[in-house]
C-alpha positions as CSV (number, residue, x, y, z in Angstrom):
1,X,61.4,78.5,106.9
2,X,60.0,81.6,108.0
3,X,60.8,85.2,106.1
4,X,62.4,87.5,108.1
5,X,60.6,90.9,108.6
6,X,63.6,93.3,107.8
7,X,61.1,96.4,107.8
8,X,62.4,98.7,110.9
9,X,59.3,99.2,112.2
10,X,60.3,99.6,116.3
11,X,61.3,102.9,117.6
12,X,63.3,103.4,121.1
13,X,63.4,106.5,123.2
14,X,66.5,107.6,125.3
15,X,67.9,110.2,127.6
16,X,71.2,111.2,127.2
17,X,73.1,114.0,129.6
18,X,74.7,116.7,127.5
19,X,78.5,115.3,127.5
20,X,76.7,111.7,126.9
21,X,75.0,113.2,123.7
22,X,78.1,115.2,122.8
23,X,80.6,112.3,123.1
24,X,78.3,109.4,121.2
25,X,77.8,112.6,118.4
26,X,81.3,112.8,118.2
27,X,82.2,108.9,118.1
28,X,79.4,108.7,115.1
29,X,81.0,111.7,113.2
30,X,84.4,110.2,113.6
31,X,83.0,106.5,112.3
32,X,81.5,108.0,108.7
33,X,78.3,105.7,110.0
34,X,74.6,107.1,109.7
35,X,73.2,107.7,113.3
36,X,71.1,104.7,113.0
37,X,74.0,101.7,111.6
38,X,76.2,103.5,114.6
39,X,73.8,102.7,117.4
40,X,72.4,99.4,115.8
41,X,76.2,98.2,115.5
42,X,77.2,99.5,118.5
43,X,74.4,97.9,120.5
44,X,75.4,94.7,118.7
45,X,79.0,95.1,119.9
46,X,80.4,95.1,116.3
47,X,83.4,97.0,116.7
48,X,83.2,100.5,114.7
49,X,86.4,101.7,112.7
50,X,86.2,105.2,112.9
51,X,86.4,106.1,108.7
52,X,90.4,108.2,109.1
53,X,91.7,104.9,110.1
54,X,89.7,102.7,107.4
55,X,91.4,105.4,104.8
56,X,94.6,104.9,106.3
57,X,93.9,100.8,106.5
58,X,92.9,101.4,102.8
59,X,96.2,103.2,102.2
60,X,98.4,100.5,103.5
61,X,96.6,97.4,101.5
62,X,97.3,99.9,98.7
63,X,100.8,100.4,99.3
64,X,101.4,96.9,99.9
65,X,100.1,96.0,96.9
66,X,102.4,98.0,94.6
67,X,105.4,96.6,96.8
68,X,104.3,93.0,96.0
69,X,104.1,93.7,92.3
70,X,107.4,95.2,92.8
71,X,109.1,92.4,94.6
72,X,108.1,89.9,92.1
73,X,109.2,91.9,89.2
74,X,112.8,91.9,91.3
75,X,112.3,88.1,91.9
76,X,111.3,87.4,88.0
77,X,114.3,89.6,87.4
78,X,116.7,87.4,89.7
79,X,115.3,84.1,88.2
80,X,116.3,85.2,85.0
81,X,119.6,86.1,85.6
82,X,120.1,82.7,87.5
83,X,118.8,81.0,84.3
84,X,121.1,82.4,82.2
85,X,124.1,81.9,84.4
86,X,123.3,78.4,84.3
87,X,122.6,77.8,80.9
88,X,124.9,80.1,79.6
89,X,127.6,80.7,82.4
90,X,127.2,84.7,82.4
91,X,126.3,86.2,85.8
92,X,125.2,89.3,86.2
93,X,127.3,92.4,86.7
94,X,128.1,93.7,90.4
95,X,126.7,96.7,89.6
96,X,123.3,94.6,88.8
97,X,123.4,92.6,91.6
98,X,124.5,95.9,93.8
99,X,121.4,97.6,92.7
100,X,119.0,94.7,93.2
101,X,120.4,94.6,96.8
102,X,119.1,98.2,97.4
103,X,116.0,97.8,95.8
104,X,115.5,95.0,98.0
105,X,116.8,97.1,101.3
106,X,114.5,99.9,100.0
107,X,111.5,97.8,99.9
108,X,112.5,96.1,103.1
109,X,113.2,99.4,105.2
110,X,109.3,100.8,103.6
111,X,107.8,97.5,104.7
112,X,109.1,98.1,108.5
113,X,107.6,101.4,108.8
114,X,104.4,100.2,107.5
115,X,104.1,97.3,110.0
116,X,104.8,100.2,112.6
117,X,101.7,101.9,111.6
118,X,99.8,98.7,111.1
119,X,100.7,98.1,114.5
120,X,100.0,102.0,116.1
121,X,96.6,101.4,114.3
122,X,95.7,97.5,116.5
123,X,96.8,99.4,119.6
124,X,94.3,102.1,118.9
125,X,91.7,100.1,119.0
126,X,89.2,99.0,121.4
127,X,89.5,95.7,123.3
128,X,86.5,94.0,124.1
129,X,86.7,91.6,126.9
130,X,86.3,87.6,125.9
């Protein structure tokens, strides 16, 4: 097996007009790459995130997260209740199972307009022909 030579030792030379230079400045600003990663990804055809919407990707796993925590708490919660009515015969209160019922709409209603973003942020993106 041969070692690969990962030294960048090969330079290349381009021209670029003035909105060329401008616009591939721009699109590397916007990516939080160096010059270098940029070009070498884009010439790869890996497709570059610019970093706002890797924050906002970021954001969303976050908020996710703390919902899923939070919808298992309320799902412990409801398996507990259902143990007890059945051992004990005592079921929970309307004013329990009225609030759990929001919680759940609340969480329900946040999830929706997080899918909306998550979707605003896939049509944003470039499409690379098969």
């Amino acid at each position: 097996m041969s070692k690969v030579n990962r030294r960048r030792n090969r330079a290349i030379t381009i021209r670029l007009s003035d909105y060329e230079y401008e616009d591939i400045m721009r699109r590397i600003d916007e990516s939080g790459l160096t010059i270098q990663t940029y070009l070498i990804n884009a010439a790869r055809g890996t497709t570059i995130t610019p970093s706002d919407e890797i924050a906002e990707l970021k954001e969303i796993s976050k908020t996710f997260a703390d919902h899923e925590k939070q919808l298992r708490g309320l799902a412990t919660n409801i398996n507990q209740m259902a143990h007890v009515a059945n051992g004990f015969g005592v079921l929970p209160t309307e004013t329990e199972l009225e609030r759990m019922s929001d919680q759940i709409n609340n969480y329900r209603k946040e999830s929706e307009s997080i899918w909306q973003l998550i979707r605003s942020l896939i049509v944003r993106q470039p499409h690379t022909p098969q």
